[in-house]
N, CA, C and O of each residue as an XYZ file, in Angstrom:
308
protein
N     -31.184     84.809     -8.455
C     -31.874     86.024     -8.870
C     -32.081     86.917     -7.646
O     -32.461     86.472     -6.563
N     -31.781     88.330     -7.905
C     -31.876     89.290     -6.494
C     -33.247     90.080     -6.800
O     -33.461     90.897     -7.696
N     -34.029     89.649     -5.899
C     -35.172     90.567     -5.767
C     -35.247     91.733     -5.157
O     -35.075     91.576     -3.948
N     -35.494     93.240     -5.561
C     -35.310     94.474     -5.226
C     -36.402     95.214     -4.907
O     -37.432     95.322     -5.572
N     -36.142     95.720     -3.868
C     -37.962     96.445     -3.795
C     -38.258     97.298     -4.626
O     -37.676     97.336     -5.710
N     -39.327     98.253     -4.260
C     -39.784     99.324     -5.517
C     -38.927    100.007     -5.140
O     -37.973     99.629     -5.820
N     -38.494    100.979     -4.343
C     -37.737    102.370     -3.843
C     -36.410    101.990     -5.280
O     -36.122    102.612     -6.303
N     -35.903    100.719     -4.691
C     -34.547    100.844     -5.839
C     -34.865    100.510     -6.788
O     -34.000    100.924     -7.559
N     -35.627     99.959     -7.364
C     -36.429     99.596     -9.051
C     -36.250    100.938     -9.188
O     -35.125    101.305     -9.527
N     -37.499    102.149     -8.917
C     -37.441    102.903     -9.081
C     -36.616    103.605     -9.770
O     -36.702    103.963    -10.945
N     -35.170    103.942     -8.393
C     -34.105    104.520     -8.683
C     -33.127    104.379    -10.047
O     -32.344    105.012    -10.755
N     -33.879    102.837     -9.844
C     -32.535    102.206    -10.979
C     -33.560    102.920    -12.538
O     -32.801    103.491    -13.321
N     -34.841    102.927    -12.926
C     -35.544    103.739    -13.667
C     -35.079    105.321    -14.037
O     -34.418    105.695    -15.006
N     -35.564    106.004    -13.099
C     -35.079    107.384    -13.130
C     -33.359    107.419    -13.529
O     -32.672    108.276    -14.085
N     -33.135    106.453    -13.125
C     -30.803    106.671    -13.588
C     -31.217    105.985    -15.103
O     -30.488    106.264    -16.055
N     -31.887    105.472    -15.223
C     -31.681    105.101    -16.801
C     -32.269    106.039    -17.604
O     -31.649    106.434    -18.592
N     -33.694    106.597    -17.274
C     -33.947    107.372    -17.884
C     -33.324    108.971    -17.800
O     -33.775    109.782    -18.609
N     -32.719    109.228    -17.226
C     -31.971    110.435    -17.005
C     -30.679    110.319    -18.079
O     -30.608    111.247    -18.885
N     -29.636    109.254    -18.170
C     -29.038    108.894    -18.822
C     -29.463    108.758    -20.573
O     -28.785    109.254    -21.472
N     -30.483    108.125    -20.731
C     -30.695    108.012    -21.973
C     -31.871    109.188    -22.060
O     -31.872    108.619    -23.151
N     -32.789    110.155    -22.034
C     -33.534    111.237    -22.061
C     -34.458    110.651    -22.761
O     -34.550    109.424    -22.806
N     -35.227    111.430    -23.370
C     -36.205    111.144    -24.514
C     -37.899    110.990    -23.764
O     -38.047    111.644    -22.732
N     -38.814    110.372    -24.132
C     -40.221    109.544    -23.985
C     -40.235    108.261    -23.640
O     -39.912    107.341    -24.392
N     -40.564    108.162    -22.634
C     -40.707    106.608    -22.024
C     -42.227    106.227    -22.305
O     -43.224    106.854    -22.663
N     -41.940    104.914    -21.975
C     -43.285    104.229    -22.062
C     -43.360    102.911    -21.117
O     -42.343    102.404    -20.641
N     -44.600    102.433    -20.906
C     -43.664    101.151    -19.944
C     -43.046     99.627    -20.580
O     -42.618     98.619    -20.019
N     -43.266    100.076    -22.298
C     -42.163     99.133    -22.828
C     -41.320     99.505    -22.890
O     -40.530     98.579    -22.707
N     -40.632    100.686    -23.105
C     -39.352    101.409    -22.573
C     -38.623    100.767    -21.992
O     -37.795     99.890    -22.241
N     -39.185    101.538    -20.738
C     -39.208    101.086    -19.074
C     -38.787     99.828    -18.805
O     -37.735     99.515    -18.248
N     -39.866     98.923    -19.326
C     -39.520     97.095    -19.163
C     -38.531     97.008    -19.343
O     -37.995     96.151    -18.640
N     -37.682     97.686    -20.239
C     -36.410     96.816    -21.462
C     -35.397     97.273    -20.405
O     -34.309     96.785    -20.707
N     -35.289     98.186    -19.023
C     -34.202     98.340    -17.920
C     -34.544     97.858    -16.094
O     -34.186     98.362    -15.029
N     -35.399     96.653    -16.447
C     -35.467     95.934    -15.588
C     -34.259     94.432    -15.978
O     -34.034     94.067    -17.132
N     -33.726     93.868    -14.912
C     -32.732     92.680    -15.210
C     -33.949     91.863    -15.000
O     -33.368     90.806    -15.251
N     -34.732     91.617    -14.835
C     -35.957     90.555    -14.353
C     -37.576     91.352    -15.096
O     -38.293     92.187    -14.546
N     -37.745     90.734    -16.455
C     -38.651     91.712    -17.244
C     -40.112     91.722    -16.570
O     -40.851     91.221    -17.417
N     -40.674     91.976    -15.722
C     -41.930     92.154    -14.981
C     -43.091     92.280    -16.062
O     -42.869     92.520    -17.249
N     -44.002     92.143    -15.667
C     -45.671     92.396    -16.165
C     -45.754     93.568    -16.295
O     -45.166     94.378    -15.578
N     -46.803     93.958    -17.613
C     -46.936     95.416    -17.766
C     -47.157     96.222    -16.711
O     -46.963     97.408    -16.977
N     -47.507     95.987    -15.563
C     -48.549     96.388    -14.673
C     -47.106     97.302    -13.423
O     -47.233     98.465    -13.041
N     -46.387     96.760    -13.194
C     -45.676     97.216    -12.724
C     -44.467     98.704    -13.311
O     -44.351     99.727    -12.636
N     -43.902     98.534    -14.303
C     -43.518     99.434    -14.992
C     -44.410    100.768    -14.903
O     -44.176    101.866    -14.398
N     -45.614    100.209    -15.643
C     -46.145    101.312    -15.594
C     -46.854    102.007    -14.447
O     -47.512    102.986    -14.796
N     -46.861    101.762    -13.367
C     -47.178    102.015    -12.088
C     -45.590    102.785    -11.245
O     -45.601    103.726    -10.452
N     -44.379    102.031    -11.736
C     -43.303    102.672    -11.109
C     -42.942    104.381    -12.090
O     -42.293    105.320    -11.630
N     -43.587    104.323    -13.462
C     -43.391    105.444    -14.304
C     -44.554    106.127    -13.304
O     -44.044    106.988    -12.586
N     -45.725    105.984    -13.125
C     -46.783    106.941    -12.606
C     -46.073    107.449    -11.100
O     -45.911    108.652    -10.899
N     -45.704    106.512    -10.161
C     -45.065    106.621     -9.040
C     -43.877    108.185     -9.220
O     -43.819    109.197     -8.521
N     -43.114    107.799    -10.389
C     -41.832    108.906    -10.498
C     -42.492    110.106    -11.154
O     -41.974    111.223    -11.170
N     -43.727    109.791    -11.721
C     -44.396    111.073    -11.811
C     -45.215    111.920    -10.766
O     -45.180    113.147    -10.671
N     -45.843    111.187    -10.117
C     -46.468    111.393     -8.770
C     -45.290    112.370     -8.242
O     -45.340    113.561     -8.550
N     -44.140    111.828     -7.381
C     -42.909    112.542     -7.053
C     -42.456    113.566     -7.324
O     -41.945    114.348     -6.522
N     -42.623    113.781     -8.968
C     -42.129    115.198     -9.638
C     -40.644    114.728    -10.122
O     -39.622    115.413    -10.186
N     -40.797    113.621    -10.380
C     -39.688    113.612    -10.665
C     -39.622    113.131    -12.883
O     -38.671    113.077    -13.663
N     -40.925    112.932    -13.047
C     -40.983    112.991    -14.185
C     -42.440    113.863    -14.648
O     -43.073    114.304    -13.689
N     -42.993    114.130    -15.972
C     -43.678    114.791    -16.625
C     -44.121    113.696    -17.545
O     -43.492    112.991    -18.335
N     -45.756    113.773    -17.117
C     -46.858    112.967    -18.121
C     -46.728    114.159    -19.444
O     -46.627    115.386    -19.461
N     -46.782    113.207    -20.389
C     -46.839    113.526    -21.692
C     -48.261    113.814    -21.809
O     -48.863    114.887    -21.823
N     -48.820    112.114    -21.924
C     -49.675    112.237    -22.472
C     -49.918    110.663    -21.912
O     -49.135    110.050    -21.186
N     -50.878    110.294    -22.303
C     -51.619    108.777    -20.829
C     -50.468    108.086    -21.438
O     -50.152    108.143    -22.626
N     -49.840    107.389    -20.448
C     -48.917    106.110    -20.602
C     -47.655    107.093    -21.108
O     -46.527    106.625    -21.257
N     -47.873    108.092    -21.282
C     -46.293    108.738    -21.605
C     -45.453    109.579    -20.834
O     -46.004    110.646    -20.562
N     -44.194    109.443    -20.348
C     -43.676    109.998    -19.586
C     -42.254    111.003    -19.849
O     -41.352    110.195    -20.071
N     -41.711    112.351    -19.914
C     -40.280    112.497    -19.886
C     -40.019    113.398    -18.683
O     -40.817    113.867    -17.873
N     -38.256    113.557    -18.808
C     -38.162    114.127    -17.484
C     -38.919    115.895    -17.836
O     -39.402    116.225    -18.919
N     -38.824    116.772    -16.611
C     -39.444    117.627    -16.643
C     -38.249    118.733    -17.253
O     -37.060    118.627    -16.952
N     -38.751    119.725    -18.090
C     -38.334    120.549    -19.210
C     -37.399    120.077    -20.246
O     -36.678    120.810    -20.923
N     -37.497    118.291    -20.340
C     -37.194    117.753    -21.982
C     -37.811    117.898    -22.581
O     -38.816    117.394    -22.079
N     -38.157    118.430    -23.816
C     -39.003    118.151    -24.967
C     -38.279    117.663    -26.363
O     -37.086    117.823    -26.622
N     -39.291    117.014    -27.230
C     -39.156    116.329    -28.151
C     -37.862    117.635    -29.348
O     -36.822    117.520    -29.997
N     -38.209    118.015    -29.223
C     -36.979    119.264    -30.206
C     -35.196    119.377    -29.532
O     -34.123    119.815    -29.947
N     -35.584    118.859    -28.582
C     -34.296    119.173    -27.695
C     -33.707    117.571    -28.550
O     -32.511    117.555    -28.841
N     -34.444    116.476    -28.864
C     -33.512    115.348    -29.699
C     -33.166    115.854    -30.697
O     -32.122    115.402    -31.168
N     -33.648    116.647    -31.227
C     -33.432    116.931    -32.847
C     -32.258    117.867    -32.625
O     -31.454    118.126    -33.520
N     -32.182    118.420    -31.257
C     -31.052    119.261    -31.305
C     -29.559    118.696    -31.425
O     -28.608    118.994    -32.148
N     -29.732    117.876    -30.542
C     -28.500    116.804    -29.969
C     -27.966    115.877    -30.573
O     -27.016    115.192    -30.194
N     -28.862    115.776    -32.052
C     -28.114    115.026    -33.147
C     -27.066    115.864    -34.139
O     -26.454    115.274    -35.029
């Protein structure tokens, strides 16, 4: 098993969520770790990529990237 620090957890987060778009959550989140961690972490690496600017709080525990919104899925179907 390869243990990864936060910086590339991170990274590897933001490339998934960039890829797939939408509302995260840190069960989301969990489900693109290879090694499924404790709630506690996820949701600390989602606050972290928000901190950064690199994502947009929804709403507590909710995260998307910045100028996705929920209408933009409905578009893309």
């Amino acid at each position: 098993m390869q243990i990864i620090g936060a910086i590339e957890r991170r990274q590897r987060l933001l490339e998934a969520i960039r890829a797939a778009g939408g509302q995260w959550d840190w069960q989301r989140a969990r489900e693109t770790y290879d090694v499924r961690p404790e709630p506690r972490v996820p949701r600390r690496d989602l606050q972290e990529l928000c901190r950064g600017g690199y994502l947009t709080r929804v709403e507590t525990g909710l995260y998307e990237l910045p100028g996705w919104s929920a209408s933009q899925a409905g578009a893309a179907e």
